[in-house]
N, C-alpha and C positions, 0 to 999 in steps of 0.2 A: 467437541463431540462429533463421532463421526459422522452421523446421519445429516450432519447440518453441511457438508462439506461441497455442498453444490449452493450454498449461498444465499438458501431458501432460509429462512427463518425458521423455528423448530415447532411455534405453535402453529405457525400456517400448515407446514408439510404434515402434520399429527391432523389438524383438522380435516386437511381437505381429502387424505386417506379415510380415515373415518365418514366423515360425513359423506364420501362418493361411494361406502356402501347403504346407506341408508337411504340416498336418492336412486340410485341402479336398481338394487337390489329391493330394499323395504319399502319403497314407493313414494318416502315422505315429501308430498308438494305443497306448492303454495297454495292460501286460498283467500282470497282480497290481496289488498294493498298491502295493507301492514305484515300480514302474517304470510309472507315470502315463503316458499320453501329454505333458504337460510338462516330467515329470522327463527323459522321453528327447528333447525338441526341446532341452532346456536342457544335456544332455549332449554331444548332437551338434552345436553349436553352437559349445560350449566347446572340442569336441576341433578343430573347423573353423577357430578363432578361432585357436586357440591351436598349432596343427600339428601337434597328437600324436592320440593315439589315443583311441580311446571307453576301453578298460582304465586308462590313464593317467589319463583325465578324471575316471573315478569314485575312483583313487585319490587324488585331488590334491584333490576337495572330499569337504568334513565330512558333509556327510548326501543323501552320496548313496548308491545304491544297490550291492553285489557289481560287479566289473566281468565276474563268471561270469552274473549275474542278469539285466544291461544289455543284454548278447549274445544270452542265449538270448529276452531281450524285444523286440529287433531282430529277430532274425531268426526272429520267429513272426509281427510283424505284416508282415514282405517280401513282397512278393509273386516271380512268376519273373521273370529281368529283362526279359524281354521288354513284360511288363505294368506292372513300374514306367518303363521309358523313356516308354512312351505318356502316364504320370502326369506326369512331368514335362514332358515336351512341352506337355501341356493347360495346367502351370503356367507356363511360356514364355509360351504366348500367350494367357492372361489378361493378360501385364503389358504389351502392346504396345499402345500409346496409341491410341485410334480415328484420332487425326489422321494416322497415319500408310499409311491404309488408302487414302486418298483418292487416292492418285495411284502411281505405279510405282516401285519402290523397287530401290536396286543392290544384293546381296546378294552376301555372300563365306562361301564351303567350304571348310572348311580341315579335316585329320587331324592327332591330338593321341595321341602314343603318351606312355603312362606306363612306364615301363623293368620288368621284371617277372622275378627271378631263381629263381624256384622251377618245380613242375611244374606242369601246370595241375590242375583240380581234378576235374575228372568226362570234358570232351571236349579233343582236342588242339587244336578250334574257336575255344577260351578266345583263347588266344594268337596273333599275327600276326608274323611274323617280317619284318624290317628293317634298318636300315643300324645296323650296329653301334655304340652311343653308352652312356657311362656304362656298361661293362663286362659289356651283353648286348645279343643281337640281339633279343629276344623280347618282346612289348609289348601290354600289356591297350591296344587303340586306341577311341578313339571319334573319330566327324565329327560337326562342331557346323557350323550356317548362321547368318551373323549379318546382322543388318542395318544398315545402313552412312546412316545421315541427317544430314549437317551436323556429323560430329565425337561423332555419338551413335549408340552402339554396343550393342543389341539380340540376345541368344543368344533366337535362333527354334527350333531343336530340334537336337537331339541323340540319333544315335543310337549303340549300341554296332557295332562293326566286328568282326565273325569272322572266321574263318582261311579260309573258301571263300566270303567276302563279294565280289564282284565291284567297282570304282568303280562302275556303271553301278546294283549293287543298291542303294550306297550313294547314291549318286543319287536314285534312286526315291523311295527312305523320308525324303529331308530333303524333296523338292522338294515330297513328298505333304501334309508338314508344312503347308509351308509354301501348300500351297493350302487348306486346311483352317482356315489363320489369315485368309485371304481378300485375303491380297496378291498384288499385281500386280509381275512381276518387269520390270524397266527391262534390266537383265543380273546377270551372273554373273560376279565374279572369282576365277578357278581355280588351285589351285598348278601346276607342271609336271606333277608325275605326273599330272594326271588328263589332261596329251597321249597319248592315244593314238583310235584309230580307231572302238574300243567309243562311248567317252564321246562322243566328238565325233558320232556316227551318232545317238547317244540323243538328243543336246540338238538337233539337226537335227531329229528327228522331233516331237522332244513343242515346235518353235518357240520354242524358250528361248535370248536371245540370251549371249555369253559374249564373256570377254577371258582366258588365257589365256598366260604365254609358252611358246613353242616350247622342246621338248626335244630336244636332240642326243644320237641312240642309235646307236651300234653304231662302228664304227673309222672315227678321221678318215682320209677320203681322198686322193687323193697332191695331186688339185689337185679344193679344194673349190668353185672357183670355177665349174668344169665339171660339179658333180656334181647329180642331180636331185633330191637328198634334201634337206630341209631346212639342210643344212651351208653349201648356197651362201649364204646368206642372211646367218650368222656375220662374211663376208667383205666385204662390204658398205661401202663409205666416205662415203657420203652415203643419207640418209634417204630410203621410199619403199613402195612399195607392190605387192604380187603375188600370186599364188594358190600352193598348194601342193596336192598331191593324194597324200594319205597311201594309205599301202597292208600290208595285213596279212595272209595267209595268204589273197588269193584276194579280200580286200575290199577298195575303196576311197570314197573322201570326200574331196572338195576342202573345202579350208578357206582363207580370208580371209588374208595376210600385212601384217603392219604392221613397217616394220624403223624404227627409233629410232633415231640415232646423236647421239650426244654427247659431252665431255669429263670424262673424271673428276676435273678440278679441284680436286686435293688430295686426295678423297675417299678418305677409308680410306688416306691415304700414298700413293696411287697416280695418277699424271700419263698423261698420252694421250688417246685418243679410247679409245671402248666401242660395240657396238653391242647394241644389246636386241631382238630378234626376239620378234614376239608376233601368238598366233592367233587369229583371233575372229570371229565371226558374227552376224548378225540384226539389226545398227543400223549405223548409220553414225559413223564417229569422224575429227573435224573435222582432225587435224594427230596427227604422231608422238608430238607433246610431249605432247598431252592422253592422248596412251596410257599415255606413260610416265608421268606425272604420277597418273592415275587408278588406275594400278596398285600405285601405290606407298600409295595411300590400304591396299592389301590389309593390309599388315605392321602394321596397328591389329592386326589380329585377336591377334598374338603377344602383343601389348601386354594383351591382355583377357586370354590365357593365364595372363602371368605375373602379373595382379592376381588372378584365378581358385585360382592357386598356392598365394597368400597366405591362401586359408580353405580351403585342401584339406587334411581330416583323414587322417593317416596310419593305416596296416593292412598287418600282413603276412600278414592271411589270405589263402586261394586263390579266395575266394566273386567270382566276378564280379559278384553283383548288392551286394555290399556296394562291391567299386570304384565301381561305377556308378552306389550312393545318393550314396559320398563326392563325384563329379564333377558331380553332380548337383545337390546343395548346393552348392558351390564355384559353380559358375552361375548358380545361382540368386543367392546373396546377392550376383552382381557384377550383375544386373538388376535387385535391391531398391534396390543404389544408384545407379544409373541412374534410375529410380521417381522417388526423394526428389529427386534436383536437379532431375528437370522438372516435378513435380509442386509441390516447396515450395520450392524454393529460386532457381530461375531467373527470368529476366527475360523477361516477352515483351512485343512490342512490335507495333503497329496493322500494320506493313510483314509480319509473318510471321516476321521477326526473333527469333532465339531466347539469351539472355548466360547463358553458363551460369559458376559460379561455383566452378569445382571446389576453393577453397580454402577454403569454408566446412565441407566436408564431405569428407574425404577416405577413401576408400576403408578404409584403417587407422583413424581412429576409428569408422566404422560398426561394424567387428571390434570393438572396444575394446566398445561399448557393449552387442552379442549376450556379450559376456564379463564383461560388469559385472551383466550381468541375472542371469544365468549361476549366476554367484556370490551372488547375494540368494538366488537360489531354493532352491540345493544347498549350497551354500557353509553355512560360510567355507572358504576354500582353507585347506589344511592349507602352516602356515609351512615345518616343515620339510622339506616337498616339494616348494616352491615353487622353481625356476630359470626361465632365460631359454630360452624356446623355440629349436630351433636353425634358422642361420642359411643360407642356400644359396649 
């Protein structure tokens, strides 16, 4: 494998990447004897790897520390979370390649609610309520911005989402990010919710172009084809182009219409034509297909979610800033290996040409290797504790 080709061992060079953002960057120190700043990158790591808990992790190896001792040595070195999201944030964009500064880049926003069944912990703020999934409506949320280059997939920041958080706040603190990393945005692809009049006002102002599809709100009408709301649009049987002029308690803003029409060709079992409506501002977009087609590039981001999944250590405490180290992590180690295949393992070529190799490395033994380290350090895993992590 190429990355090992200096001699170093593959789980040491994965770990000590890794974990020299967490002490730089995220702050994570020692605090006693036992609970080292290593002992606890090697525990949190393990619990990340492995999808259980920090409690779990110090039961399951040999010479680690109390899982009463681990906690209270987390959450001395915490800071509030407000101050560790900035932390991470700054470790985000450390790991974004300078190549990528150079020219304008498409960026996508997405919300990521984590399902949350208890009360909250200090403020009703903690919590965001939402469309009811996994058997509550309630939900620790964060918005992450990633960056979108040739099939490589970049978490630029991440902030936590409160319960009086506005999109347009949440807007602010990613986009602030994201100039702060020193990129140039090309545009922005939005999920629906953020259609509305706020958002779309904001991004007009601060000149940030966007793609967007159109949300249908409030009762369909008897004949949509007559009607001035966005619904006409819905009805549509050939592809094309028009304005729309949103309107909200006394406000309004025109916005760019793109309508897409096409055949669902089997797709999902379903036969006919479909029409995709989508909103969007500040560039110009050559044909409906490249709308639809560009759009479609967004749903990588779920893709990065559910890899993100795969090293998000579980906790049923109520501490938001402990959610938001574990999502934090979980991000980061999916930008470590993002790191390694451009860095060691890919091909470039004279043209600008980038072969990336995702079989040599695959996301699951990255884990494997923060989990082998894991286990040198604190280990050995105690046998008969040992099961298979559960499945989703």
């Amino acid at each position: 494998m190429r990355f090992t080709k200096n001699f170093t061992p593959a789980d040491v060079k994965v770990h000590d990447y890794a974990a020299g953002y967490l002490q730089d960057f995220v702050g994570i120190k020692g605090h006693g004897r036992k609970c080292t700043s290593p002992m606890l990158i090697a525990l949190l790591f393990f619990a990340a790897t492995w999808r259980t808990s920090l409690s779990d992790a110090c039961q399951r190896l040999g010479h680690a520390p109390s899982d009463e001792a681990a906690r209270q040595a987390l959450l001395a070195t915490l800071p509030r979370p407000t101050t560790l999201e900035t932390r991470f944030n700054r470790a985000f964009a450390a790991q974004v390649p300078n190549g990528l500064r150079k020219r304008a880049q498409p960026l996508i926003i997405d919300l990521h609610e984590r399902p949350y069944y208890g009360e909250p912990f200090q403020d009703k703020r903690e919590l965001r309520p939402g469309k009811a999934k996994r058997g509550t409506s309630r939900f620790h949320t964060f918005a992450t911005v990633y960056l979108l280059s040739h099939g490589r997939r970049f978490t630029l920041g991440m902030t936590y989402v409160w319960r009086n958080d506005s999109l347009v706040d949440v807007l602010e603190r990613l986009l602030s990010q994201v100039r702060e990393i020193g990129l140039r945005i090309r545009y922005l692809l939005l999920d629906r919710e953020f259609y509305n009049v706020d958002v779309v006002s904001y991004l007009k102002r601060m000149h940030c172009p966007f793609l967007m599809p159109a949300a249908r709100r409030g009762r369909r009408p008897k004949d949509p084809a007559e009607a001035v709301s966005v619904w006409r649009f819905f009805v549509w049987k050939k592809s094309g182009w028009s304005t729309q002029t949103m309107k909200y308690k006394g406000r309004a803003v025109e916005v760019d219409i793109c309508v897409a029409c096409d055949n669902y060709a089997g797709r999902g079992g379903r036969h006919g034509k479909r029409t995709l409506v989508f909103a969007f501002w500040g560039f110009h977009i050559g044909s409906p297909r490249w709308a639809r087609e560009t759009y479609r590039k967004r749903f990588g981001i779920e893709t990065s979610y559910r890899q993100a999944n795969q090293a998000h250590a579980r906790t049923s405490s109520r501490k938001p800033v402990l959610r938001l180290l574990y999502m934090g992590i979980a991000l980061l180690l999916r930008n470590v290996w993002v790191w390694f295949h451009l860095n060691c393992i890919a091909d470039y070529f004279r043209d600008g040409s980038v072969w990336m190799h995702l079989a040599r490395l695959r996301f699951g033994t990255l884990l494997l290797y923060l989990l082998m380290y894991a286990a040198k350090l604190a280990g050995p895993i105690k046998v008969e504790t040992f099961q298979l992590p559960m499945l989703e």
